[in-house]
C-alpha positions as CSV (number, residue, x, y, z in Angstrom):
1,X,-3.8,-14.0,-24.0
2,X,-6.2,-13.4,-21.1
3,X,-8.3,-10.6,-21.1
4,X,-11.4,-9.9,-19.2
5,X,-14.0,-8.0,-21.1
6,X,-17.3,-7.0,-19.2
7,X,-20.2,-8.0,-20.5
8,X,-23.1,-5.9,-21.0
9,X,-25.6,-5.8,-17.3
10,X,-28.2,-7.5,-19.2
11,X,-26.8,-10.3,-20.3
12,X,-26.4,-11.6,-16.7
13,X,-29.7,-11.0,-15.5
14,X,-31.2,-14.7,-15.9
15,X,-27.9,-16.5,-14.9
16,X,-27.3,-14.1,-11.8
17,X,-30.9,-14.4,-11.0
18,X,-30.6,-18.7,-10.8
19,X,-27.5,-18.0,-9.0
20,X,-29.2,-16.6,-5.8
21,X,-30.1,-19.8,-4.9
22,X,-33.5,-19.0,-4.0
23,X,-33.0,-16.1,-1.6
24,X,-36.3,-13.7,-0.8
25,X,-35.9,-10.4,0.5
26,X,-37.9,-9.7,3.5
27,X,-40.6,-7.7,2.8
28,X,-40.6,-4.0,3.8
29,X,-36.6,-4.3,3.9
30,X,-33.7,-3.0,2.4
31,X,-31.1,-5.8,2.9
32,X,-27.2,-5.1,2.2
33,X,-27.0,-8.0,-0.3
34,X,-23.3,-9.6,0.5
35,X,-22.0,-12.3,-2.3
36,X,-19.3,-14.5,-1.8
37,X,-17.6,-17.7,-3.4
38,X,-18.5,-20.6,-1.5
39,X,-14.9,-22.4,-2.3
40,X,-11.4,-21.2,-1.9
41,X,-10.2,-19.0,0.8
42,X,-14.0,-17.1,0.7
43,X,-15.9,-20.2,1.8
44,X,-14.6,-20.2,5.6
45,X,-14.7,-16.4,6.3
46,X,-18.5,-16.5,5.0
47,X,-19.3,-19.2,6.5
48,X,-18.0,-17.7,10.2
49,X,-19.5,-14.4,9.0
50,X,-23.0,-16.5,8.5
51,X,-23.4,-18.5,11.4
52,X,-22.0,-16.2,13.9
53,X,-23.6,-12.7,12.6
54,X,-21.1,-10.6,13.3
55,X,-23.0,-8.2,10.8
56,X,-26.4,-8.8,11.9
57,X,-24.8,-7.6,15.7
58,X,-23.6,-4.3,14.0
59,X,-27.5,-3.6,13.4
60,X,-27.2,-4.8,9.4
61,X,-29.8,-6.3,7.7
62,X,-27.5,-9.0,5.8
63,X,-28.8,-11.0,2.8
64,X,-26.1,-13.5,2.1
65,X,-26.2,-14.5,-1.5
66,X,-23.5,-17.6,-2.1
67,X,-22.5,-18.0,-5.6
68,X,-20.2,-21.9,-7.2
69,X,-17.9,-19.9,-9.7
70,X,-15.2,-17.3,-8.6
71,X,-16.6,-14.8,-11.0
72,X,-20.1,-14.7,-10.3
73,X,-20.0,-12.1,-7.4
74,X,-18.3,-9.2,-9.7
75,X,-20.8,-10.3,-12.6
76,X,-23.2,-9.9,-10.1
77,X,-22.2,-6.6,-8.8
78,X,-22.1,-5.8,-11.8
79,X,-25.6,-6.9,-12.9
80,X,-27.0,-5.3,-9.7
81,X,-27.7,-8.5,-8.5
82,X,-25.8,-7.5,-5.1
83,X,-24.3,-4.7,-3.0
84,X,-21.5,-6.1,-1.9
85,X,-18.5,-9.0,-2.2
86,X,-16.0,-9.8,0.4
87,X,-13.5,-11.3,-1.6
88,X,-14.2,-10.8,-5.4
89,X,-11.1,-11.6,-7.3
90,X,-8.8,-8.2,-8.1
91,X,-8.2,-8.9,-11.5
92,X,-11.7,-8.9,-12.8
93,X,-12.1,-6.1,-10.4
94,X,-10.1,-4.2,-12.3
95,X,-11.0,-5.1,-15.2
96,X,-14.7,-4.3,-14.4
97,X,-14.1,-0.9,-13.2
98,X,-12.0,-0.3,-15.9
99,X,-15.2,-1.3,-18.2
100,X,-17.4,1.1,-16.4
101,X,-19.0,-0.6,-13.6
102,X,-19.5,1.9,-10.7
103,X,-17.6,-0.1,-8.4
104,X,-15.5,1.2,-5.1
105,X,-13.0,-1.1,-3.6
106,X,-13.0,-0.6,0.3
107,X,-10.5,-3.5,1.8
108,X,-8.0,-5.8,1.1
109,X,-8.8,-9.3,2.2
110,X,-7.6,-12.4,0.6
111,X,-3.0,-12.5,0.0
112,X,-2.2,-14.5,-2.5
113,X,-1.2,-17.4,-0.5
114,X,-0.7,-19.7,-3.1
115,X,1.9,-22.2,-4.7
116,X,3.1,-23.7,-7.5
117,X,3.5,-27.3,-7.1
118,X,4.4,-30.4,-9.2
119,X,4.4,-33.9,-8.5
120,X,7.0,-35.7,-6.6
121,X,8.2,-38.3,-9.3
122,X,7.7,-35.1,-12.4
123,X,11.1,-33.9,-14.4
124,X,9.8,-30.3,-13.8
125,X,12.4,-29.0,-11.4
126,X,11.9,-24.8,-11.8
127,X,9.1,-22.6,-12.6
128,X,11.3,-22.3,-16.1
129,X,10.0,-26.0,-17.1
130,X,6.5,-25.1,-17.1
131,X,6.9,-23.9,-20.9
132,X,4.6,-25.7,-23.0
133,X,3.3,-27.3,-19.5
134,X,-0.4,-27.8,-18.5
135,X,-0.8,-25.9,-15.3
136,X,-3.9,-26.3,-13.5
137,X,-5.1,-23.0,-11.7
138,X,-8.0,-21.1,-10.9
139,X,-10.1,-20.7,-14.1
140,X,-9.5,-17.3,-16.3
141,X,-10.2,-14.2,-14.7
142,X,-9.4,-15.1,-11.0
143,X,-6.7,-13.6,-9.6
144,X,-5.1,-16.3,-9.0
145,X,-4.5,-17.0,-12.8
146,X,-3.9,-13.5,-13.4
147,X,-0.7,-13.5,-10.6
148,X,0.7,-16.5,-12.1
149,X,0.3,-15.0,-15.6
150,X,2.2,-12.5,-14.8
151,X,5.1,-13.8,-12.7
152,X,5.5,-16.6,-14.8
153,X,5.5,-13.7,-17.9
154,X,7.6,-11.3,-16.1
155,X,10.2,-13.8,-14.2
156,X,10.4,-17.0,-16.7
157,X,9.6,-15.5,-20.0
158,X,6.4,-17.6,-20.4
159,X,3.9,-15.7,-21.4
160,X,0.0,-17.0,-21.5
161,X,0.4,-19.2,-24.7
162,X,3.0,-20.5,-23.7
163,X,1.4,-22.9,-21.5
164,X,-2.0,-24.6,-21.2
165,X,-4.6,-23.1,-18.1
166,X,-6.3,-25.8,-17.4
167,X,-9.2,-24.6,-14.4
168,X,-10.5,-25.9,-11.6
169,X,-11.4,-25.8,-7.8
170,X,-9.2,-26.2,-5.5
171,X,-10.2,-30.2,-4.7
172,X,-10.4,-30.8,-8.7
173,X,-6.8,-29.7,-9.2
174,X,-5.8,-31.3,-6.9
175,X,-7.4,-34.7,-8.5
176,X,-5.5,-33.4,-11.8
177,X,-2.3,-33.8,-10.0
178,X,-2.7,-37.2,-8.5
179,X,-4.4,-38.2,-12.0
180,X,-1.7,-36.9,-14.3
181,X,-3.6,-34.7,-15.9
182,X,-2.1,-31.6,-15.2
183,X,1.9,-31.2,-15.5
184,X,1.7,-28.5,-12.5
185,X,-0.7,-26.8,-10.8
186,X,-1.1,-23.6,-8.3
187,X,-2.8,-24.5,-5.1
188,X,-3.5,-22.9,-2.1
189,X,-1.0,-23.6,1.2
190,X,-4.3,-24.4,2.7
191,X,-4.8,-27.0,0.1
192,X,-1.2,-28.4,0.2
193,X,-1.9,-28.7,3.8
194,X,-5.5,-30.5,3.6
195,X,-4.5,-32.7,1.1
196,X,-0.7,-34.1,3.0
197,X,-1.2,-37.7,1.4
198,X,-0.5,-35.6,-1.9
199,X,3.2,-36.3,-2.9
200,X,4.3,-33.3,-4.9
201,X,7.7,-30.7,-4.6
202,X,7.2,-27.1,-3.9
203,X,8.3,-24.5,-7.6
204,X,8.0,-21.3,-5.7
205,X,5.1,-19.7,-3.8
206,X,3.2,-16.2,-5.2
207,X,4.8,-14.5,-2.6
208,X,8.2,-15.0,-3.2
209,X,7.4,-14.8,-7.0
210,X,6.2,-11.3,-7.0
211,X,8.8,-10.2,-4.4
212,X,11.4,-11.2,-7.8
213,X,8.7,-9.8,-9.8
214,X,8.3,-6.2,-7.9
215,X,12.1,-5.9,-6.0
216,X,10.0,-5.6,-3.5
217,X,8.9,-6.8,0.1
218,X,4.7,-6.7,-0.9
219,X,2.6,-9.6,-0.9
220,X,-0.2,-9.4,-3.5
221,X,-3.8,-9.8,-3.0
222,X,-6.3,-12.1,-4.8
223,X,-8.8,-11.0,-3.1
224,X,-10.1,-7.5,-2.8
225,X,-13.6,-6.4,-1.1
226,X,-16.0,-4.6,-3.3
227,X,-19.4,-2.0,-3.0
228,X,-21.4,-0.5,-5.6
229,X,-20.7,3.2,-5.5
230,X,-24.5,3.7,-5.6
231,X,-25.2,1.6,-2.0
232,X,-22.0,3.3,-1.1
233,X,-23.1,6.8,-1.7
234,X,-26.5,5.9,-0.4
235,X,-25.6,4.0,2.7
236,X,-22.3,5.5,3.8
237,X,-22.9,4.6,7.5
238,X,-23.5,1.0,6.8
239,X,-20.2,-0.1,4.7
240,X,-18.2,1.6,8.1
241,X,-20.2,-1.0,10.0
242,X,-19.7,-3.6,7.6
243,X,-15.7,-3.5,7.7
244,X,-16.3,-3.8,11.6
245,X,-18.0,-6.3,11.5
246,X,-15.9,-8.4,9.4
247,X,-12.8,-7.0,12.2
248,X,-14.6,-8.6,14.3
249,X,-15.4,-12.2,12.5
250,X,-11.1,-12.0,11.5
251,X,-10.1,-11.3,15.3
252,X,-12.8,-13.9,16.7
253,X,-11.7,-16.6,14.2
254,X,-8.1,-16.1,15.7
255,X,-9.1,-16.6,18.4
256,X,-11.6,-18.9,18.3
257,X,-9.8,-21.5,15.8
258,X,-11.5,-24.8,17.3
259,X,-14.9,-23.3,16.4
260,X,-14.3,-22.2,12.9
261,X,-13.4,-25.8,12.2
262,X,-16.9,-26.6,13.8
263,X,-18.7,-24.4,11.6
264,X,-16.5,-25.4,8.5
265,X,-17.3,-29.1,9.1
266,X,-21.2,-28.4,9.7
267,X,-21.8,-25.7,7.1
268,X,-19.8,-26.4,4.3
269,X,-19.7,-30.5,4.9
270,X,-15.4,-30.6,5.6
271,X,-13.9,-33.3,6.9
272,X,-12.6,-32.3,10.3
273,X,-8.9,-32.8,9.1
274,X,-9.2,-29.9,6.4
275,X,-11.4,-28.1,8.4
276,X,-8.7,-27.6,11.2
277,X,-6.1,-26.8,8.4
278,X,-7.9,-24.1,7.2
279,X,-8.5,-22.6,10.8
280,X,-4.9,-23.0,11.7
281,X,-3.8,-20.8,8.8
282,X,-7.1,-18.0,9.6
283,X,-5.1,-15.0,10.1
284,X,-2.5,-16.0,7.0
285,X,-5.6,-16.2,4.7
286,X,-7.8,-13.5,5.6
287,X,-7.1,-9.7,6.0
288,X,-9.3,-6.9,6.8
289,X,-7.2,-3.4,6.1
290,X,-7.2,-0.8,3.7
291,X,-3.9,0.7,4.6
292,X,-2.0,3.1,1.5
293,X,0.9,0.1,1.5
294,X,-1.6,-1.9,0.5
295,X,-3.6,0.3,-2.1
296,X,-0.5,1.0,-3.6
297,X,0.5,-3.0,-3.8
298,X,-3.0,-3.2,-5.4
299,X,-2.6,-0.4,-7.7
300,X,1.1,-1.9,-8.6
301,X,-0.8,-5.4,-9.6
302,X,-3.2,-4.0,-12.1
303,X,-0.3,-2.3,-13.5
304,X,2.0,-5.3,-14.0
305,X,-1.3,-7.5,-15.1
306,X,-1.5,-4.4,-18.0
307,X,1.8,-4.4,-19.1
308,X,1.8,-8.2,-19.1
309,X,-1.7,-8.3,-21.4
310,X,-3.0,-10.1,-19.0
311,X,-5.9,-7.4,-18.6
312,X,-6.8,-4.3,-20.3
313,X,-7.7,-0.8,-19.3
314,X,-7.4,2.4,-16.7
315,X,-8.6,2.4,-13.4
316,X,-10.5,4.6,-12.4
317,X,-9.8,7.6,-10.1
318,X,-12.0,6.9,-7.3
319,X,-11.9,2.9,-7.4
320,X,-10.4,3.3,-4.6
321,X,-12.3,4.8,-1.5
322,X,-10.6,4.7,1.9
323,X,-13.3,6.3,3.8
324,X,-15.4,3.7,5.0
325,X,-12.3,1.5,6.2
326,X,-11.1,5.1,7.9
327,X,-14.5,5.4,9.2
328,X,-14.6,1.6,11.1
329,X,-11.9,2.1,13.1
330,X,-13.6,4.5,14.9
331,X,-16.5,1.7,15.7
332,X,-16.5,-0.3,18.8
């Protein structure tokens, strides 16, 4: 069973601290520290946000702070190591807040575009054959895992011991797969796309999964972004310029598709192939609203990961805060 239990601020002082890569705060400044996953769907949005300063040109001071683990940016807004993470993964989100951690959610960013996948040659035909399977997915307490946990629970039965996790990156799984080591894996369309020489046959996408799951026509996020409520209550003219900003950095890389894949291939070392996958798929990947249809898809997830025991715990009342996302649409 996958549960995802906070663990006390101090214990992450000393691992948060070697995270930050070596990161000085200017002197005489008070930097909004932004974290971010420097793999998955997260690594080309900061890296556009980065090099073109899209923050920095909404009058920010921006401390970028990149992190190798999907969990490390809610440990370290939870450890007060930053201020803010574009696109921490909802599950331990919710599981965070639900802990205690004063924590505001102000944007949905990252859908769950994601699939389950097996290779070519495999006897696996359904999502129903991955009983007693070893599925390779994001590592515990992504959302990713969390999602698949729970449609695999909810529409085939299998609940968490009923198949091995095994975790990885993206590139790793998809190394698993080709090496045999995994029976099945979930992988980003992104991935699928990057990786063509991969033979493998399509089980059913997230999407469509939690559409069964829900009867419903929402598309879940794995990606939510995050503020401490004390920089938020402190700086509530700053998050409104932060969402902006990040407006601008999703309508720019729309438009703009030939340069992200410039700045993927120069700042995070791509190959231009996968670097112009991931542009061509920038407006399916990245999201920057706040919208009640999509607070209430978020608060609908957390509910079905509870009842699934796939996390524990209440949300909060105020985990959700609308008002700086109301607030930046009045930026120009």
């Amino acid at each position: 069973m996958a549960t995802f239990a906070l663990v006390k601020r101090a214990s992450y002082a000393a691992t948060v601290a070697a995270m930050l890569l070596g990161a000085v705060q200017p002197a005489n400044a008070d930097p909004i520290r932004v974290g971010y996953w420097t793999s998955g769907v997260s690594l080309g949005f900061g890296a556009v946000l980065e090099a073109r300063k899209f923050l920095q040109q909404r009058g920010l001071d921006v401390q970028f702070v990149r992190f190798a683990d999907v969990n490390a940016p809610n440990r370290a807004l939870a450890a007060n190591a930053i201020d803010f993470a574009f696109a921490a993964p909802a599950a331990a989100v919710f599981s965070s807040a639900a802990e205690g951690v004063p924590l505001r959610i102000v944007l949905a960013t990252q859908p769950a575009d994601v699939e389950f996948v097996a290779p070519r040659d495999s006897p696996i035909r359904t999502l129903a054959d991955l009983r007693g399977k070893r599925v390779g997915m994001s590592p515990a307490g992504s959302s990713v895992a969390a999602i698949a946990t729970a449609v695999l629970q909810g529409n085939d039965g299998i609940r968490s011991g009923d198949f091995s996790l095994v975790p990885g990156n993206e590139a790793r799984l998809a190394q698993f797969l080709v090496q045999k080591q995994v029976d099945a894996a979930a992988l980003r369309s992104v991935t699928l796309t990057q990786i063509g020489e991969l033979k493998v046959k399509r089980l059913g996408t997230f999407g469509d999964e939690w559409k069964k799951l829900t009867k419903s026509d929402a598309t879940p996020y794995i990606g939510v972004s995050v503020v401490r409520a004390d920089y938020l209550a402190k700086h509530r003219d700053d998050v409104p310029k932060l969402i902006a900003g990040m407006r601008d950095a999703l309508q720019w890389g729309a438009d703009h598709r030939s340069d992200v894949s410039a700045i993927l291939q120069r700042s995070a070392n791509l190959p231009a192939n996968d670097a112009d996958a991931y542009a061509a798929r920038w407006s399916d990947i990245n999201r920057v609203t706040f919208e009640p249809i999509d607070i209430a898809t978020l608060k609908r997830e957390h509910q079905i990961f509870v009842d699934g025991s796939v996390i524990e715990g209440a949300l909060p009342a105020d985990l959700f805060d609308t008002s700086p996302y109301t607030a930046s649409k009045s930026i120009r």
